[in-house]
C-alpha positions in Angstrom: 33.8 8.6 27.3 32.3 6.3 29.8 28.8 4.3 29.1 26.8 6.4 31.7 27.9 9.9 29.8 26.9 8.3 26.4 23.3 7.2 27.5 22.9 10.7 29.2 24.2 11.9 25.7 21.6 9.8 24.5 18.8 10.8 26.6 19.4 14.1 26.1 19.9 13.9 22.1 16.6 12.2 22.3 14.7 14.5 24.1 16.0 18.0 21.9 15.4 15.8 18.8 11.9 14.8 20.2 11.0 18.2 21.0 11.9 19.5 17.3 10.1 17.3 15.6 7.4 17.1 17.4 6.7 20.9 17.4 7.2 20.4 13.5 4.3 18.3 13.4 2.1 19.6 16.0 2.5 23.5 13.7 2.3 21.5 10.4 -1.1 19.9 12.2 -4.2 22.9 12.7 -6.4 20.1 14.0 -4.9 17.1 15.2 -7.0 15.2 18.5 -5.0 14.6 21.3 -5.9 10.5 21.1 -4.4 10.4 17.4 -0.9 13.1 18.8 -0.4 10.8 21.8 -0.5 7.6 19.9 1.7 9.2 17.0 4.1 10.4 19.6 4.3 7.0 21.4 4.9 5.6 17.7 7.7 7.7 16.8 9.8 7.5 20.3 9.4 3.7 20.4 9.9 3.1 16.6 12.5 6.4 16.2 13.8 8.1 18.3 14.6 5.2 20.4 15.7 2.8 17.4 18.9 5.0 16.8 21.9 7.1 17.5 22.0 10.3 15.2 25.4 12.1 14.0 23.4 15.0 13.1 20.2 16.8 12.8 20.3 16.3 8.9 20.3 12.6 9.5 17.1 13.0 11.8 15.5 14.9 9.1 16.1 12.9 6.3 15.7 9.0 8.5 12.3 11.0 9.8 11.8 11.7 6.2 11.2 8.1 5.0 9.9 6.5 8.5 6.6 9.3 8.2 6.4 7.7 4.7 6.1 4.5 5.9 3.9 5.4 8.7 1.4 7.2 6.4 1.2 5.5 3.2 2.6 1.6 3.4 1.8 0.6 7.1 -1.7 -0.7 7.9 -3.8 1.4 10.4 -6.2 -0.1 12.9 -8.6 3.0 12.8 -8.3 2.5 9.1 -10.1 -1.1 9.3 -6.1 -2.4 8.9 -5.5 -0.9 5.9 -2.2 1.5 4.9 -3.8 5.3 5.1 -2.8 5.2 0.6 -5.6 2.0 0.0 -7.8 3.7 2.5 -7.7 7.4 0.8 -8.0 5.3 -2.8 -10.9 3.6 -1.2 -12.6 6.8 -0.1 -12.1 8.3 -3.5 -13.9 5.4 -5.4 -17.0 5.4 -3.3 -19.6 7.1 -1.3 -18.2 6.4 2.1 -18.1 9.2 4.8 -14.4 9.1 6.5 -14.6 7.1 9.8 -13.3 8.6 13.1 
């Protein structure tokens, strides 16, 4: 197999896998912004899909599995005044502050 007809492999294995997933998440989602889907999608090509080569779609699943868990509990969050979306929902829950947007 030549290099050319593995990165159109590639590009093509990215695309169906991007696709799936993110029609998971956008039916998973009732009200997601476009602001926060954009910069989730450009987080999960840059960081996922185009970090590695898949054998399978179980691998995708379960590698997607523990990268959303990092994404939505441990990693810190701008929007979040830099902290990881678990301290900021612990925060929230041990005071009167209104959720910022």
């Amino acid at each position: 197999m030549s290099y050319q007809q593995l990165t159109e492999g590639r590009r093509y294995q990215i695309s169906v896998l991007s696709t799936i997933i993110l029609n998971w998440y956008i039916s998973s989602q009732v009200s997601h912004n476009k602001m926060v889907f954009e910069r989730f999608n450009g987080s999960f090509r840059r960081e996922f899909l185009d970090a590695y080569l898949f054998e399978n779609l179980s691998q995708v699943r379960d590698m997607a599995w523990f990268w959303r868990l990092d994404y939505n509990e441990e990693r810190t969050h701008e929007s979040l005044g830099n902290l990881p979306p678990a301290a900021y929902r612990a925060k929230l829950e041990n005071s009167s502050l209104e959720l910022s947007h």
